[in-house]
PDB file of N, CA, C and O in Angstrom:
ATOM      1  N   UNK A   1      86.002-116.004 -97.786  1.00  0.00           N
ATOM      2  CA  UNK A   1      86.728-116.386 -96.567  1.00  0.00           C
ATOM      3  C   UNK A   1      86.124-115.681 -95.344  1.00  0.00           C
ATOM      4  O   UNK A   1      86.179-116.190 -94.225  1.00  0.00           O
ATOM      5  N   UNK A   2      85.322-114.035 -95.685  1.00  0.00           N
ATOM      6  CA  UNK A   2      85.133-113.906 -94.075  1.00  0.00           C
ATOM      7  C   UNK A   2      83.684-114.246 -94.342  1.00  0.00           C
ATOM      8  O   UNK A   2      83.259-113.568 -93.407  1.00  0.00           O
ATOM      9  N   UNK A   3      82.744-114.685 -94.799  1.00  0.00           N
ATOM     10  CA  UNK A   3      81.511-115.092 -94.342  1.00  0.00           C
ATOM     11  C   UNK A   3      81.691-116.719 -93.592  1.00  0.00           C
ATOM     12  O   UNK A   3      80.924-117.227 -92.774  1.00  0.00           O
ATOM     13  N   UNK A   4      82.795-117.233 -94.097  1.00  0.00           N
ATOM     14  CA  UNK A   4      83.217-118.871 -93.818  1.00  0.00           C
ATOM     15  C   UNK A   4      83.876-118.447 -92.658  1.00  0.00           C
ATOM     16  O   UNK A   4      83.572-119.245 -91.771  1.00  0.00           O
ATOM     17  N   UNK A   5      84.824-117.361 -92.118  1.00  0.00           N
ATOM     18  CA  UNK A   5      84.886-116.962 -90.572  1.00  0.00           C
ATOM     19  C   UNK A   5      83.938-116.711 -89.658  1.00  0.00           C
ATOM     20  O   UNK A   5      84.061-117.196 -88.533  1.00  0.00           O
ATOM     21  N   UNK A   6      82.838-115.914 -89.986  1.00  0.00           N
ATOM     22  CA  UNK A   6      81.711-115.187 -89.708  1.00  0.00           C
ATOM     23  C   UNK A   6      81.109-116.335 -89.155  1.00  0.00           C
ATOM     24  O   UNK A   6      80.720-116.380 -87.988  1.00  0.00           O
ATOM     25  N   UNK A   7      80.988-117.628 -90.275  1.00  0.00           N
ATOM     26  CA  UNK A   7      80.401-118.903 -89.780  1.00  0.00           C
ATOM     27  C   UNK A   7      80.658-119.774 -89.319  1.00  0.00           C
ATOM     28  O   UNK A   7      79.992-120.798 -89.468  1.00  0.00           O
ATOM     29  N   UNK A   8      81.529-119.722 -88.716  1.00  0.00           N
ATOM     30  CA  UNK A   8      82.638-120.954 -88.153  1.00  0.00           C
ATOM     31  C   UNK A   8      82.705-120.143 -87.017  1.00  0.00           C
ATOM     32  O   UNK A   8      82.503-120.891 -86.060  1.00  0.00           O
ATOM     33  N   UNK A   9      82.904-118.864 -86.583  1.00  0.00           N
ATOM     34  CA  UNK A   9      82.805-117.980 -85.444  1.00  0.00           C
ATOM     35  C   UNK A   9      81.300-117.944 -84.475  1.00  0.00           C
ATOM     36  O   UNK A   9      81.465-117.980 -83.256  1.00  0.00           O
ATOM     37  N   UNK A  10      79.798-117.871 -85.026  1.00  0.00           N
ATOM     38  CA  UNK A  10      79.256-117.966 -84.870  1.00  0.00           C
ATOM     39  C   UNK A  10      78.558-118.937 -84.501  1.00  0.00           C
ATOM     40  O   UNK A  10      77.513-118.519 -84.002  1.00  0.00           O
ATOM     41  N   UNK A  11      78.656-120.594 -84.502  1.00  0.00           N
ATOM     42  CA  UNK A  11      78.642-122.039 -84.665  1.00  0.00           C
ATOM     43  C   UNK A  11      79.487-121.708 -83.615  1.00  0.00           C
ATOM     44  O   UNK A  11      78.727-121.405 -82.695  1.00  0.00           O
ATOM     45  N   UNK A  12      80.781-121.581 -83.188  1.00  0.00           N
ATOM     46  CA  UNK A  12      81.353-121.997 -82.362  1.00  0.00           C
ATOM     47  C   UNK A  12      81.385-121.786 -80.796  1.00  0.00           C
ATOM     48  O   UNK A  12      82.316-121.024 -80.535  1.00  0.00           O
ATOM     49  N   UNK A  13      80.741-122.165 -79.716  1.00  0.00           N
ATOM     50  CA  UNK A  13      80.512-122.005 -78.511  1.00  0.00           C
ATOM     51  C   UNK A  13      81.427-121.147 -77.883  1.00  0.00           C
ATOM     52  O   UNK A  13      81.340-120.127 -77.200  1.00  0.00           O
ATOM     53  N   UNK A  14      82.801-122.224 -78.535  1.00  0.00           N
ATOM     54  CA  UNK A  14      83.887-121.306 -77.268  1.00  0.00           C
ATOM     55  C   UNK A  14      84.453-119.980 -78.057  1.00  0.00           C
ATOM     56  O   UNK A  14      85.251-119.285 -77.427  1.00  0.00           O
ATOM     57  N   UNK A  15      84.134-119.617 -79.260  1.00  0.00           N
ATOM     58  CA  UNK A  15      84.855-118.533 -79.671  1.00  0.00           C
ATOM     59  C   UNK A  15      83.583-117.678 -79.449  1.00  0.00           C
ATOM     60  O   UNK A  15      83.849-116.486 -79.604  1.00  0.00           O
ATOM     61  N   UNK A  16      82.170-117.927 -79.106  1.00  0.00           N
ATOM     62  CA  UNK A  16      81.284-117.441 -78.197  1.00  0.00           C
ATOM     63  C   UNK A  16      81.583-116.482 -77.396  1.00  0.00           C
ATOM     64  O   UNK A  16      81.596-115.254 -77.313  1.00  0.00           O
ATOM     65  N   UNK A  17      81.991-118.104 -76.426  1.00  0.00           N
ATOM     66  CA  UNK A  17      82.734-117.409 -74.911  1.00  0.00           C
ATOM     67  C   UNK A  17      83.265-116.589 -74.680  1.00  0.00           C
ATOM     68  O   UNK A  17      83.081-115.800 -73.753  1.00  0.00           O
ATOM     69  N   UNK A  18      84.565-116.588 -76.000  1.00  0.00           N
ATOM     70  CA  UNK A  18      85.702-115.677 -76.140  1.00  0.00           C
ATOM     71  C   UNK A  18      85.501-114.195 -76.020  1.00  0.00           C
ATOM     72  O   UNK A  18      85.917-113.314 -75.267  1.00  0.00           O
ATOM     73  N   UNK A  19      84.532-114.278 -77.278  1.00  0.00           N
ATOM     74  CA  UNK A  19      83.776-112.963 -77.641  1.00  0.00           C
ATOM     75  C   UNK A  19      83.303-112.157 -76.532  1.00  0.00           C
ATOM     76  O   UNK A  19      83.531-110.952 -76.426  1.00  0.00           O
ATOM     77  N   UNK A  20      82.575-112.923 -75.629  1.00  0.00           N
ATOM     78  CA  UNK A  20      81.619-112.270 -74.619  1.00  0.00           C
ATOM     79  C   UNK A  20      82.622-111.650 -73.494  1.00  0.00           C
ATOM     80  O   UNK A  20      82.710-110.497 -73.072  1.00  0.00           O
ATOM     81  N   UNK A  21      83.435-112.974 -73.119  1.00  0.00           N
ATOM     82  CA  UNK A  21      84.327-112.461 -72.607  1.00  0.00           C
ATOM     83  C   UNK A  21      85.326-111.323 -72.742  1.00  0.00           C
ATOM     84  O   UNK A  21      85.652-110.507 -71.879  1.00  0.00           O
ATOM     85  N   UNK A  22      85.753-111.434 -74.017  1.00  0.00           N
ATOM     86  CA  UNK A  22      86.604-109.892 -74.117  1.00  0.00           C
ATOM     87  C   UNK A  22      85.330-108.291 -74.013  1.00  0.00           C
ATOM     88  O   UNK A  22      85.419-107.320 -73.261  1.00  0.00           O
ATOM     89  N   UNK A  23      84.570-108.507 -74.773  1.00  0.00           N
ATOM     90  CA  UNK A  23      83.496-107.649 -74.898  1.00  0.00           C
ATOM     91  C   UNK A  23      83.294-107.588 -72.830  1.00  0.00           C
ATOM     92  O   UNK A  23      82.767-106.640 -72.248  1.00  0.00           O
ATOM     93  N   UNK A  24      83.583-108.220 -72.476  1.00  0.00           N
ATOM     94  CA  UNK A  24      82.785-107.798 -70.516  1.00  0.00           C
ATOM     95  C   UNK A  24      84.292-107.251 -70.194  1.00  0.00           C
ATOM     96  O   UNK A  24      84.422-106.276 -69.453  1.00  0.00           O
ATOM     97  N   UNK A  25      85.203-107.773 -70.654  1.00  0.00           N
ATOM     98  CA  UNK A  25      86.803-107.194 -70.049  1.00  0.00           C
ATOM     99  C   UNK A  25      86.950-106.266 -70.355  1.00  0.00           C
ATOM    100  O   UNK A  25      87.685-105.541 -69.684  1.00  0.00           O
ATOM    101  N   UNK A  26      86.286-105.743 -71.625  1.00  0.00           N
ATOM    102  CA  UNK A  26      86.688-104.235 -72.733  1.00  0.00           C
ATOM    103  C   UNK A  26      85.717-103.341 -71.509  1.00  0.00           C
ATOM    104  O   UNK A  26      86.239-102.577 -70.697  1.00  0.00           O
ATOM    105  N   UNK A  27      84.719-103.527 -71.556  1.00  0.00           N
ATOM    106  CA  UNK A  27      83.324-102.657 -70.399  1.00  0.00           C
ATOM    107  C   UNK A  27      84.079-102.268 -69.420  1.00  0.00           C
ATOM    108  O   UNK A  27      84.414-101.090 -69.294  1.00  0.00           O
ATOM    109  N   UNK A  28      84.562-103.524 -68.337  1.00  0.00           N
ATOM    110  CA  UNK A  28      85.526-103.310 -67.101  1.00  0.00           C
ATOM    111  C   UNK A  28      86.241-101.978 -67.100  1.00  0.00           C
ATOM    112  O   UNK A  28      86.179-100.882 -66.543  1.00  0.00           O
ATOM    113  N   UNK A  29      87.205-102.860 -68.328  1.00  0.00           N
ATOM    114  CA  UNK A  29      88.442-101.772 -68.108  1.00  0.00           C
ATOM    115  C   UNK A  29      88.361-100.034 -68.735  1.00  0.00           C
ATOM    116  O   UNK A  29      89.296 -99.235 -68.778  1.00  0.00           O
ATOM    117  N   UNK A  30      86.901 -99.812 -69.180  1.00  0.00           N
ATOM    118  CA  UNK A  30      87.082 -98.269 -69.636  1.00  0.00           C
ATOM    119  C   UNK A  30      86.051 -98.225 -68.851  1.00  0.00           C
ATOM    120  O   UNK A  30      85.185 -97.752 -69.588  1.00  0.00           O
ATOM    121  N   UNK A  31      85.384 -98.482 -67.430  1.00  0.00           N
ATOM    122  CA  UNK A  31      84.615 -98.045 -66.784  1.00  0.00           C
ATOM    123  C   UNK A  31      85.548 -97.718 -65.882  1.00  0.00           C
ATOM    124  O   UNK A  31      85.477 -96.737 -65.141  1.00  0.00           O
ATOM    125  N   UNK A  32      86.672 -98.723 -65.924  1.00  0.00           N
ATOM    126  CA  UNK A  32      87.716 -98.125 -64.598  1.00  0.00           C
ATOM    127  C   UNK A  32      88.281 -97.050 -64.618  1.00  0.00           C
ATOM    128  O   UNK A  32      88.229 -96.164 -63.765  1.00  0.00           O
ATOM    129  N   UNK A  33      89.052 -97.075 -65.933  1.00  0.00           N
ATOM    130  CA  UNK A  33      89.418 -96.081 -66.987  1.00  0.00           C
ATOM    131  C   UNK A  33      89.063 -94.730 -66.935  1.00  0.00           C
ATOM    132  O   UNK A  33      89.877 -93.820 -66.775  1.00  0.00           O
ATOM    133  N   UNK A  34      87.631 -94.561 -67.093  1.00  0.00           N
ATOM    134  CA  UNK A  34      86.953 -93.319 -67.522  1.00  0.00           C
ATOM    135  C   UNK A  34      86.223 -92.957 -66.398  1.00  0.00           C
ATOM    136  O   UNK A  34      85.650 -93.838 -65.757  1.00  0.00           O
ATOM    137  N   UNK A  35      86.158 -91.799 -66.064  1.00  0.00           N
ATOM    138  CA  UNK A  35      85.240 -91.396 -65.060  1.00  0.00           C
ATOM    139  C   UNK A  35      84.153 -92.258 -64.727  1.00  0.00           C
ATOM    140  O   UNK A  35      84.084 -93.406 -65.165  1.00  0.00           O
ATOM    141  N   UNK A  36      83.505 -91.874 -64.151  1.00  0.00           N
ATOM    142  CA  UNK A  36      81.907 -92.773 -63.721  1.00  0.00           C
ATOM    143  C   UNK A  36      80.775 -91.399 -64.050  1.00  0.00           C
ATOM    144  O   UNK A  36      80.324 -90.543 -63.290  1.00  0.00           O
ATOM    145  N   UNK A  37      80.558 -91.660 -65.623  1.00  0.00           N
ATOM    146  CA  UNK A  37      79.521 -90.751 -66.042  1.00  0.00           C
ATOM    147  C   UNK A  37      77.854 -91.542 -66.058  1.00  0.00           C
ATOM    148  O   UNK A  37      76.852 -90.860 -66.275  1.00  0.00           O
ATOM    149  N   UNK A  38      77.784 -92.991 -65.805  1.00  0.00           N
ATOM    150  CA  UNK A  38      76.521 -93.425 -65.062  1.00  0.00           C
ATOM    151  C   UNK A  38      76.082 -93.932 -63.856  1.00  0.00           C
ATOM    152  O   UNK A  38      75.168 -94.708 -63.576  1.00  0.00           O
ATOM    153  N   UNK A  39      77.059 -93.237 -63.070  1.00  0.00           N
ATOM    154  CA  UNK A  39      76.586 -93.467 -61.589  1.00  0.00           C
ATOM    155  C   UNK A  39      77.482 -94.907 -61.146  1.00  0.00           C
ATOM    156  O   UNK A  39      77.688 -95.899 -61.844  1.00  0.00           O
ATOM    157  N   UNK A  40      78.046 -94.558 -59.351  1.00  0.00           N
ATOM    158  CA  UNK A  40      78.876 -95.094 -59.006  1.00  0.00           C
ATOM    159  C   UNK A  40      78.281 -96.565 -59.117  1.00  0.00           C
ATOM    160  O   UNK A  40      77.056 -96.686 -59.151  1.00  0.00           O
ATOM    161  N   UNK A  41      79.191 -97.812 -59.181  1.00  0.00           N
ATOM    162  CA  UNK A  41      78.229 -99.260 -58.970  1.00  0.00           C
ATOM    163  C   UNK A  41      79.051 -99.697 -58.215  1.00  0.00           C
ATOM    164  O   UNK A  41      78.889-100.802 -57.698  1.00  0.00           O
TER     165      UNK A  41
END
């Protein structure tokens, strides 16, 4: 069952999207979060 997730996840564009998207929201919010230990942007 999870290689048939794995592959149905991977094939799928918008659970892609999803992915990328939470993964750039997760970055955001512990850069806001956490000090600025690589320099202000």
């Amino acid at each position: 069952k999870d290689q048939t997730n794995l592959t149905l996840e991977g094939t799928n564009p918008a659970l892609q999207t999803i992915r990328v998207r939470n993964t750039a929201l997760k970055d955001t919010l512990l850069d806001a979060a956490l000090p600025s230990t690589t320099g202000e942007t």
